[in-house]
MMTF fields as JSON, N, C-alpha, C and O atoms, coordinates in Angstrom:
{
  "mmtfVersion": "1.0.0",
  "mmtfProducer": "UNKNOWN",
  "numBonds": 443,
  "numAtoms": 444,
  "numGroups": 111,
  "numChains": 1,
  "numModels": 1,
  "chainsPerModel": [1],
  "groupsPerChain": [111],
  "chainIdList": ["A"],
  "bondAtomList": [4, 2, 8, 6, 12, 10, 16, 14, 20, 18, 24, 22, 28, 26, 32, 30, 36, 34, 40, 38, 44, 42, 48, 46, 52, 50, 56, 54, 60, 58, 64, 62, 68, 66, 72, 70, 76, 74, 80, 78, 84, 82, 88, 86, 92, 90, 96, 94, 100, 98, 104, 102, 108, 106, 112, 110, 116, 114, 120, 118, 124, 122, 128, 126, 132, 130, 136, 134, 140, 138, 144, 142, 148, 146, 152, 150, 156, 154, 160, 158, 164, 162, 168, 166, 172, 170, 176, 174, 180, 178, 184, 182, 188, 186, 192, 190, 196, 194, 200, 198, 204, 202, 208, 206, 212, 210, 216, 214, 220, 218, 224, 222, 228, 226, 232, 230, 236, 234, 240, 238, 244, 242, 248, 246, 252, 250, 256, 254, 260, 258, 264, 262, 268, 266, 272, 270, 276, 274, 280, 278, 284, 282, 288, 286, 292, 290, 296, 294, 300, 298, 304, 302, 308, 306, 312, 310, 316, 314, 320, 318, 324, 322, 328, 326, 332, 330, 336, 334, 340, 338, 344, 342, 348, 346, 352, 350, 356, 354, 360, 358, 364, 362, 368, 366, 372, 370, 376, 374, 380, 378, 384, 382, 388, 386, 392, 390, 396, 394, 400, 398, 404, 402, 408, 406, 412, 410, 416, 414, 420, 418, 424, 422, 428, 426, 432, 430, 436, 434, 440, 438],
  "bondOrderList": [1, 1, 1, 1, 1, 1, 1, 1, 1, 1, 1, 1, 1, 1, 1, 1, 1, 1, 1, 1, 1, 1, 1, 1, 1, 1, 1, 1, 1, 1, 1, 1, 1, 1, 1, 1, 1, 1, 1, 1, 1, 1, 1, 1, 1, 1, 1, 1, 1, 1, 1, 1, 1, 1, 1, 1, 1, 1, 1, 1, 1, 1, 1, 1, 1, 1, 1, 1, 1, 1, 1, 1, 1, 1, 1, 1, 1, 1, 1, 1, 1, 1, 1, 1, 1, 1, 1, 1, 1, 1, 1, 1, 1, 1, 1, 1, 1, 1, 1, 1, 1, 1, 1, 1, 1, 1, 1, 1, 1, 1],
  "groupList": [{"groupName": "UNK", "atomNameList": ["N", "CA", "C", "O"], "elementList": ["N", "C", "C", "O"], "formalChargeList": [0, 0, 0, 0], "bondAtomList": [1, 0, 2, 1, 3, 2], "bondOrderList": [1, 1, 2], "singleLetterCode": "X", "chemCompType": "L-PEPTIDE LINKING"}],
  "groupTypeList": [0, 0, 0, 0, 0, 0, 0, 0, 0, 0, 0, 0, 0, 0, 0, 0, 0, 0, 0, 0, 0, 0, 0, 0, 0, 0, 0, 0, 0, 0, 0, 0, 0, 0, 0, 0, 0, 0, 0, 0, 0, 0, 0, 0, 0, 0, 0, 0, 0, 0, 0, 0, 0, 0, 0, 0, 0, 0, 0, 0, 0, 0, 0, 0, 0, 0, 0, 0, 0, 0, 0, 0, 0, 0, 0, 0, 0, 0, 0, 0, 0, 0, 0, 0, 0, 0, 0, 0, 0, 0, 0, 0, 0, 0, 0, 0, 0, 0, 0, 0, 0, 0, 0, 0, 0, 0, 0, 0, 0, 0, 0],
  "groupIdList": [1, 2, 3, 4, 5, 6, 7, 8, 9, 10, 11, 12, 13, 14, 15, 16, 17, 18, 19, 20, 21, 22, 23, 24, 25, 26, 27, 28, 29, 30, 31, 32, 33, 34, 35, 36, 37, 38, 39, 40, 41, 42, 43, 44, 45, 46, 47, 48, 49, 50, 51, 52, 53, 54, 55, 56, 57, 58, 59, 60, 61, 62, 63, 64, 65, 66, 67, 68, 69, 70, 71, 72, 73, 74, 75, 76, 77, 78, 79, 80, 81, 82, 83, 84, 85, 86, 87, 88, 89, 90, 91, 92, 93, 94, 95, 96, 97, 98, 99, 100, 101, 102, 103, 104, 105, 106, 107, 108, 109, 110, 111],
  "secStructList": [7, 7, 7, 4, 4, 4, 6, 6, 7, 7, 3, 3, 3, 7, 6, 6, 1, 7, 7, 1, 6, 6, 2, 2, 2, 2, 2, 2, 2, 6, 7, 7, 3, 3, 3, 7, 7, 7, 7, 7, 1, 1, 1, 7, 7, 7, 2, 2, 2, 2, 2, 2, 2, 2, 2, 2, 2, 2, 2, 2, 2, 2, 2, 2, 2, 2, 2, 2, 2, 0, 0, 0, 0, 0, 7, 7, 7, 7, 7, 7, 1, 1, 6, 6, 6, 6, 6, 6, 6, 6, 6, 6, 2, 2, 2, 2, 2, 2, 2, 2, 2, 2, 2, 2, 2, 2, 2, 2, 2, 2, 7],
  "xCoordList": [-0.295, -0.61, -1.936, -2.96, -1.814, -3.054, -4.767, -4.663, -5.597, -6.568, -6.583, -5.868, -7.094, -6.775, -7.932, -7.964, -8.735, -9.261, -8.8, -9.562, -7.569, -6.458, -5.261, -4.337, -5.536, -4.363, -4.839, -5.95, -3.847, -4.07, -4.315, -4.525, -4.315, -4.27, -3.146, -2.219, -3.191, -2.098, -1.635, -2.403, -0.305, 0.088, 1.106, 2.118, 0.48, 0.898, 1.585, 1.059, 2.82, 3.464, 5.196, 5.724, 5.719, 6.534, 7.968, 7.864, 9.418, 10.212, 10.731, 11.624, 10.309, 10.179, 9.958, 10.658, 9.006, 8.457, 9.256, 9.134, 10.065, 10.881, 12.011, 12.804, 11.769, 12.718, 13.174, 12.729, 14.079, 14.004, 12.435, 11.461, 12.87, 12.027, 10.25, 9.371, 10.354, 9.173, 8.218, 7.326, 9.176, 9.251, 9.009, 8.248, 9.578, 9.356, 7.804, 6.88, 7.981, 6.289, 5.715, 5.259, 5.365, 3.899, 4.166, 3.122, 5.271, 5.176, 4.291, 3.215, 5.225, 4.704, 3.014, 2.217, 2.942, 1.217, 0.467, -0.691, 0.653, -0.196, -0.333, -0.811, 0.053, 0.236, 0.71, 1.276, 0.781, 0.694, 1.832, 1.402, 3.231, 3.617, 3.916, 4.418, 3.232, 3.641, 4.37, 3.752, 5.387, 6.231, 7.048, 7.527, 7.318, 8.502, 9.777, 9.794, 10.661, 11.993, 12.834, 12.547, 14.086, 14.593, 15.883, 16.038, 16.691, 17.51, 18.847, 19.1, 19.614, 21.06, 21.659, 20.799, 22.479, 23.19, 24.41, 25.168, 24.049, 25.736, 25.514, 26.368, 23.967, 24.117, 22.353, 21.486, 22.064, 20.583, 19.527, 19.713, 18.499, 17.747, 17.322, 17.322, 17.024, 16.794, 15.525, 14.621, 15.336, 13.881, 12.712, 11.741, 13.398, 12.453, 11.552, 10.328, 12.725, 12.258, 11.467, 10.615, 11.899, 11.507, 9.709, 8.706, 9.859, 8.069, 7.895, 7.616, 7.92, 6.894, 6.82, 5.804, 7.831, 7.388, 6.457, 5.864, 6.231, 5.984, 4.166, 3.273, 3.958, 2.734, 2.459, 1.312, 2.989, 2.505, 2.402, 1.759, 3.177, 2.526, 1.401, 0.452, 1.471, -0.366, -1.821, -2.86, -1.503, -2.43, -2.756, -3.846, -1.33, -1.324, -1.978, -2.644, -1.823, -2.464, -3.796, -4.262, -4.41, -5.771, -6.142, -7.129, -5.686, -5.708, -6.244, -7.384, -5.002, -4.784, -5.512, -5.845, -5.846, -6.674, -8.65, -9.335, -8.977, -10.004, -10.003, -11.014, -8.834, -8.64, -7.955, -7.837, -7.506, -6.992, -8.241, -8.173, -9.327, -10.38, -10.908, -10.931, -11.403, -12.071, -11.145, -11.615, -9.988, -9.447, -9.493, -9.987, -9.133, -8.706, -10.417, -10.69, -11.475, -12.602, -13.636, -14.65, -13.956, -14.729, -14.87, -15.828, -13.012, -12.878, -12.986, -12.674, -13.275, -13.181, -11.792, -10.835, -11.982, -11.283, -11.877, -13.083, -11.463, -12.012, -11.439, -10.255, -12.729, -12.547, -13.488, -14.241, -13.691, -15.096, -14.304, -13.081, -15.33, -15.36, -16.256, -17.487, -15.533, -16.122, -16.207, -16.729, -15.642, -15.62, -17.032, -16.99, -18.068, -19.499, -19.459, -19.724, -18.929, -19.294, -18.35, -18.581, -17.015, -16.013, -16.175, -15.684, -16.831, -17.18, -18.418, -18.725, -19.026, -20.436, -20.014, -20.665, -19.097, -18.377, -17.1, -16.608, -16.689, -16.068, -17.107, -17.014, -18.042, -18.965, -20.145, -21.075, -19.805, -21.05, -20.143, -20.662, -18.734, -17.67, -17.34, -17.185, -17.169, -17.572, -18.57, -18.337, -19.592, -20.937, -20.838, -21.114, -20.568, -20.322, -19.45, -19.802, -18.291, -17.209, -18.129, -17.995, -19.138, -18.913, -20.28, -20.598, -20.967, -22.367, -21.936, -22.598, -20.694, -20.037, -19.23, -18.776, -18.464, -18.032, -18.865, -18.502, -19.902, -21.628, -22.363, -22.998, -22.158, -22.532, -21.275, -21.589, -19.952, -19.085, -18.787, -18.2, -19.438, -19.469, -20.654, -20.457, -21.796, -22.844, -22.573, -22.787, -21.864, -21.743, -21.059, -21.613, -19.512, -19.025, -19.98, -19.912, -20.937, -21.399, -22.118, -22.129, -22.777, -23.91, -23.388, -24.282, -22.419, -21.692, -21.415, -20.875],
  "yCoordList": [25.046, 24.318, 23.59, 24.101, 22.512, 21.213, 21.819, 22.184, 21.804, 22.085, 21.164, 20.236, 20.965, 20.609, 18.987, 17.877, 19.439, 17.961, 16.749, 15.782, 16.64, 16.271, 15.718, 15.016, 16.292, 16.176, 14.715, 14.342, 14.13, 12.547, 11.619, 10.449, 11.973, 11.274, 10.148, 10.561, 8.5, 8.225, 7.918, 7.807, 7.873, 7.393, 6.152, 5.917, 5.481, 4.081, 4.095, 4.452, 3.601, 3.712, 3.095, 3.076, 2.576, 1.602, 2.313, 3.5, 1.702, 2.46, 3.624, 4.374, 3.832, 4.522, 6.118, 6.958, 6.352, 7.804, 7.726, 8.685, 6.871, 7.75, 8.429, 7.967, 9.71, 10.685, 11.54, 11.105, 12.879, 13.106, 14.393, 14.778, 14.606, 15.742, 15.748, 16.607, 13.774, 13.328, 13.802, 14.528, 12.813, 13.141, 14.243, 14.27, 15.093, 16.694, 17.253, 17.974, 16.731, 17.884, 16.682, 17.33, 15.749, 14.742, 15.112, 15.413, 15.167, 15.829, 17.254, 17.67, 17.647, 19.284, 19.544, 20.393, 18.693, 19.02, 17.969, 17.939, 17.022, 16.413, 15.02, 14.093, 14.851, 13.14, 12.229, 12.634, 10.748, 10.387, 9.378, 9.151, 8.807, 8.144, 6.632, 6.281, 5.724, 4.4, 4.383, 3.678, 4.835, 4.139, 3.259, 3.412, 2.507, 1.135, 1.813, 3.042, 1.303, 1.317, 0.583, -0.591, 1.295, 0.649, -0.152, 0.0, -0.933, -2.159, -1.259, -0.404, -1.542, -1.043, -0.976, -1.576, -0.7, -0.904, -1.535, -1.226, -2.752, -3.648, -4.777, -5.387, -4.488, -5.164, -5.692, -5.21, -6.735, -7.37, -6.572, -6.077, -6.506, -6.004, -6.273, -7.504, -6.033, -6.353, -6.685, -5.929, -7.538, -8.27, -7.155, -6.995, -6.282, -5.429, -4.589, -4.482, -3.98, -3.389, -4.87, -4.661, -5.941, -6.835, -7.017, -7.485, -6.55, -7.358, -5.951, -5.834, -4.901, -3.505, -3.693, -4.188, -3.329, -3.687, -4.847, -4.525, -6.266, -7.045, -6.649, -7.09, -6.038, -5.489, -3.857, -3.594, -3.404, -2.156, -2.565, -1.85, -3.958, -4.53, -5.161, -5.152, -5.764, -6.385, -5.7, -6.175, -4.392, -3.243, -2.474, -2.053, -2.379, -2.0, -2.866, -2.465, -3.997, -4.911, -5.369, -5.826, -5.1, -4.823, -4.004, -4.182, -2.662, -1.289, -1.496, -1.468, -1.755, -1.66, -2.719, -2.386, -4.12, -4.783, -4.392, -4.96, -2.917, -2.776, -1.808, -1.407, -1.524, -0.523, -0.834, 0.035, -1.947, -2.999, -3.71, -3.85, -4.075, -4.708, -3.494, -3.553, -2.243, -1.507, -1.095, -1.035, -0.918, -0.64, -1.945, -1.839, -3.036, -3.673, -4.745, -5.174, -4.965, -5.743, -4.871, -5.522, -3.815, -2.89, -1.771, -1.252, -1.749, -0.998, 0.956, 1.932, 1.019, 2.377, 3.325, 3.357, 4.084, 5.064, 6.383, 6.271, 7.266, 8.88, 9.735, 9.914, 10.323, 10.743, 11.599, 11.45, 12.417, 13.662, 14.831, 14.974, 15.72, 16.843, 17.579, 17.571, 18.094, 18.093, 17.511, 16.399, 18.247, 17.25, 16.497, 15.842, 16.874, 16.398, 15.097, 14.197, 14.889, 13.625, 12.898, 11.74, 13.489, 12.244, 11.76, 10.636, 12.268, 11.543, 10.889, 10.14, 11.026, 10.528, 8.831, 7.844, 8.758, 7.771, 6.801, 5.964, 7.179, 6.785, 5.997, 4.806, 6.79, 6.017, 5.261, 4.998, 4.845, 4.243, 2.871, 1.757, 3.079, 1.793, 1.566, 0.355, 2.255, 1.868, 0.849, -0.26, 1.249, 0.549, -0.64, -1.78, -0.5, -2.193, -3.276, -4.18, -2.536, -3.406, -4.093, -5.209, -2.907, -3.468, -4.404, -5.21, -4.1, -5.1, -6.651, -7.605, -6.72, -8.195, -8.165, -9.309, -7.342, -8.499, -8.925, -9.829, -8.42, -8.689, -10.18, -10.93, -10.363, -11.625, -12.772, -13.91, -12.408, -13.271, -13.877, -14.912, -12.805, -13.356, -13.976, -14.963, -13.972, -14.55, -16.129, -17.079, -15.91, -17.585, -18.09, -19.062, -17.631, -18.078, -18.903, -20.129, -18.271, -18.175, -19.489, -20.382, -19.81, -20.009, -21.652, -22.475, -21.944, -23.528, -23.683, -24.707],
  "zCoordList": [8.91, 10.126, 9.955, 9.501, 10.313, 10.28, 11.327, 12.499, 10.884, 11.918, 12.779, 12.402, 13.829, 15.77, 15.078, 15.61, 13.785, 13.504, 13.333, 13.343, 13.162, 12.748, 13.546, 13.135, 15.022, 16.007, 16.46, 16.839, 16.328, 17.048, 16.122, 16.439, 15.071, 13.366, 13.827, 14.524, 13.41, 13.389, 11.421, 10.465, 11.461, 10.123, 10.09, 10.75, 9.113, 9.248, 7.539, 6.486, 7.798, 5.902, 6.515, 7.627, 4.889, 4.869, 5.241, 5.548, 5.258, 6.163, 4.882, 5.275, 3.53, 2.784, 2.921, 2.356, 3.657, 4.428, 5.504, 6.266, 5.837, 7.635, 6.748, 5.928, 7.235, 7.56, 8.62, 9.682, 8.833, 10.004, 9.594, 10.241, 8.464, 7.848, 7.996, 8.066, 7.996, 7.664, 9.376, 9.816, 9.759, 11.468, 12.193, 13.16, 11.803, 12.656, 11.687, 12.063, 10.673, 10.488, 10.876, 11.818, 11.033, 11.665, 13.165, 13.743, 13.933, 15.27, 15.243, 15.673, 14.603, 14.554, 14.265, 14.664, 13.615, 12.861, 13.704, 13.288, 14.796, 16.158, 15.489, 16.143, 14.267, 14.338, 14.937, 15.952, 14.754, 15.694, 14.618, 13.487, 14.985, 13.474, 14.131, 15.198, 12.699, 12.762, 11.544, 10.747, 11.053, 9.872, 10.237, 11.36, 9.729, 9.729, 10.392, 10.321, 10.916, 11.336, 10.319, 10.084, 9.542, 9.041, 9.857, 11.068, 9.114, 9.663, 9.713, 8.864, 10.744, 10.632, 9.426, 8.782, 8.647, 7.573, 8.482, 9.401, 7.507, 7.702, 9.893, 10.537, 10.219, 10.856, 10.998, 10.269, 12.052, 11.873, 12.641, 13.753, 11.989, 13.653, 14.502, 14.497, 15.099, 16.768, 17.03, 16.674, 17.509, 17.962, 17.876, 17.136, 19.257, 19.451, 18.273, 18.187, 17.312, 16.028, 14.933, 14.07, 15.2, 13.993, 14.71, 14.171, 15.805, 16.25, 16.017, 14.824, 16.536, 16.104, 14.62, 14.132, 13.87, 12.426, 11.805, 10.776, 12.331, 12.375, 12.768, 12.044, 13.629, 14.28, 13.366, 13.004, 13.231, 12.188, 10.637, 9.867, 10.111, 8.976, 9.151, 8.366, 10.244, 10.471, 10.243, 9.785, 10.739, 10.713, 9.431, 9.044, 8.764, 7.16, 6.292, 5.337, 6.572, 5.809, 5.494, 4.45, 6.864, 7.029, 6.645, 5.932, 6.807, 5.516, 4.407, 3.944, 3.979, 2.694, 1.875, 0.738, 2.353, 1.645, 0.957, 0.106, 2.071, 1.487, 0.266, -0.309, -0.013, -0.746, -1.962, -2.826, -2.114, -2.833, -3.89, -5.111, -3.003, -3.553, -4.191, -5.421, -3.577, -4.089, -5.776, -6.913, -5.38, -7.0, -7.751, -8.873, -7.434, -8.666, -9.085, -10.206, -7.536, -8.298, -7.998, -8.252, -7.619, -7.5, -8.968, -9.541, -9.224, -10.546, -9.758, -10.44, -8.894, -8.593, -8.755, -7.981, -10.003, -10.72, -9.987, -9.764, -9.681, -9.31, -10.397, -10.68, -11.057, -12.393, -12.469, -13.432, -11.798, -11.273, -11.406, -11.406, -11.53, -11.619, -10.059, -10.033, -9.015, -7.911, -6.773, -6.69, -5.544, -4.368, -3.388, -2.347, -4.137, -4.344, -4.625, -3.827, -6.451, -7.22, -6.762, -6.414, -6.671, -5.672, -4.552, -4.458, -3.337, -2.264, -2.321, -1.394, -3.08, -3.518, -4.231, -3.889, -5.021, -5.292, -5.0, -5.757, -3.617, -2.768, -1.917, -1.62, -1.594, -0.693, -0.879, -0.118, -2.551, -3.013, -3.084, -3.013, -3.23, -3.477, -1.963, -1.804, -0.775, 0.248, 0.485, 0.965, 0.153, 0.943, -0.246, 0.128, -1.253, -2.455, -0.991, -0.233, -1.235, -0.422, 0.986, 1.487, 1.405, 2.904, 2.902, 3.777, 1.747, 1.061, 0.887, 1.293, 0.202, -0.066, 0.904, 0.879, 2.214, 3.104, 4.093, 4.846, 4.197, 4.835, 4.297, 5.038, 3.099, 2.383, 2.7, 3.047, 2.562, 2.9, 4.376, 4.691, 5.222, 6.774, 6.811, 7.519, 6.453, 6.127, 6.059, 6.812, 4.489, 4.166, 5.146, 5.659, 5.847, 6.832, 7.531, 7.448, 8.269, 9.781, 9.287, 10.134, 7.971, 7.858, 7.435, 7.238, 7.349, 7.23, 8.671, 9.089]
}
């Protein structure tokens, strides 16, 4: 069982993770779930499902792009020995990332 730190967590992931299995433990353990809806088999989907999906990729995307930069131009590998030196280096590639999108709103503002 999840500690109560935890209750109200939401999870956001592709229609890959829906299950019913997936479903009953993120209920069970106080999450909160945004996974994708998949499409009928053999028919289209429905507005309603094409805009929530449509709006829970928006949010993923924003996600996932800082975490994107941090691996592929940041180069951040976690390769420690210790949950010390790994968060110590998570949050040194944190504060890189959030150093250059600080300079990039900068230049924005500044044209």
């Amino acid at each position: 069982m999840r500690p109560a730190a935890f209750a109200g967590w939401i999870l956001w992931a592709d229609t890959a993770y829906r299950s019913k299995a997936n479903e009953a433990f993120l209920e069970a353990n106080g999450f909160v779930s945004r996974i994708h809806r998949k499409k009928p088999p053999g028919r289209p989907m429905s507005p309603r499902t094409r805009r929530a999906n449509a709006l829970k990729s928006l949010v993923r995307s924003r996600e996932e792009h800082v975490f994107a930069v941090q691996k592929d131009k940041i180069g951040v590998f976690i390769r420690t020995v210790g949950i010390a030196r790994a968060t110590s280096k998570i949050g040194m590639a944190n504060l890189v990332y959030n150093m250059r999108r600080l300079v990039f709103l900068n230049r924005l503002t500044a044209t």
